[in-house]
GUSEVEX-985924 format. One record per residue (C-alpha): residue in one letter; x, y, z. Coordinates in steps of 0.2 Angstrom, whole numbers, padded with zeros to 4 digits, always signed. Last residue first. Layout:
BEGIN
AXYZ/...
// end
This chain:
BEGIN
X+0343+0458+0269/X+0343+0455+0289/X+0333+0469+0297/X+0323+0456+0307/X+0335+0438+0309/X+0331+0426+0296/X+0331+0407+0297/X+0311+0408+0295/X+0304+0426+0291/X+0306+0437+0305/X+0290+0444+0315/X+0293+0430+0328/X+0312+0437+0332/X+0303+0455+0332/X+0290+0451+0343/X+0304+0442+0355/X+0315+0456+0355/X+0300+0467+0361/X+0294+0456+0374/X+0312+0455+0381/X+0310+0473+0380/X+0295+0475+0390/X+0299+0461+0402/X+0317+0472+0407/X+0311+0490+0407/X+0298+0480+0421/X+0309+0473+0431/X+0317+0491+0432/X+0301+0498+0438/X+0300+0485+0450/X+0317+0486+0457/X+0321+0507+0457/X+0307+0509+0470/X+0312+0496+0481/X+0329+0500+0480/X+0344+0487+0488/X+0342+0478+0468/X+0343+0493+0458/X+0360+0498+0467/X+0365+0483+0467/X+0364+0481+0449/X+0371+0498+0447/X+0388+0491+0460/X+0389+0474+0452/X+0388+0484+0432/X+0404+0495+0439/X+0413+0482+0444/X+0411+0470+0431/X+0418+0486+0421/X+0404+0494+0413/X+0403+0503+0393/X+0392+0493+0386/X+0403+0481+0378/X+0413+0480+0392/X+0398+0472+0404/X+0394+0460+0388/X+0415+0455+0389/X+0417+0451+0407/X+0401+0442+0407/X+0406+0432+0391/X+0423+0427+0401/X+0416+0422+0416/X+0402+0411+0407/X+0417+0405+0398/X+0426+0400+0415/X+0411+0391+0420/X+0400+0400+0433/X+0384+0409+0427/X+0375+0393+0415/X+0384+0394+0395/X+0368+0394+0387/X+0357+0402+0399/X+0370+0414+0406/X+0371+0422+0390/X+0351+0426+0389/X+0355+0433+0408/X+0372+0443+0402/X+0362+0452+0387/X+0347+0454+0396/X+0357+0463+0411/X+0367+0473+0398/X+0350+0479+0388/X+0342+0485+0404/X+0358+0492+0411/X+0357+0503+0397/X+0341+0506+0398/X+0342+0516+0414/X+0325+0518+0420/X+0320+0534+0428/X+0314+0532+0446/X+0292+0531+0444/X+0284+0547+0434/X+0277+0562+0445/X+0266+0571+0434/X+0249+0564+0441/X+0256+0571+0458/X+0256+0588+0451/X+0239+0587+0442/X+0233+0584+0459/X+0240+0595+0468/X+0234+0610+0455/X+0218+0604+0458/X+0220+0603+0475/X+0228+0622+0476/X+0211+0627+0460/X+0198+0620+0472/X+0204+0631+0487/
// end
């Protein structure tokens, strides 16, 4: 009897959160850090949007309907959210790690 709750246990200590999918991590950065400089309806920001999504590898289609996906899942959103504070965190170590007026890995 101990060994089945155990072995419960360690099963349920296994189980990891809905998988993350980082490249809709680094799109949805992408087109939020654009949407701060050129704001989310000017034809520009239009433009830039359509352009970030095709970079990696969406059509604006395709990146509505993951977002949307994320965003109608309660279990998909927070662990998402979280994908997204860690690497902003991350870009913004290495941005501060950079000497003055140099970008990190810059020569």
């Amino acid at each position: 009897m101990l060994l089945s709750l155990l072995c419960v246990a360690l099963a349920a200590c296994e189980k990891t959160g809905p998988s993350v999918d980082s490249k809709l991590v680094a799109t949805y950065i992408d087109i939020r850090a654009m949407e701060q400089s050129l704001g989310t309806d000017s034809p520009e920001a239009r433009i830039a949007r359509k352009s970030i999504v095709e970079q990696h590898g969406y059509t604006v289609e395709s990146y509505k309907a993951a977002i949307d996906k994320v965003l109608d899942d309660d279990a998909s959103w927070v662990p998402f959210q979280r994908a997204v504070i860690a690497r902003i965190d991350t870009l913004i170590g290495e941005a501060s790690s950079a000497p003055p007026g140099q970008k990190k890995g810059a020569p």
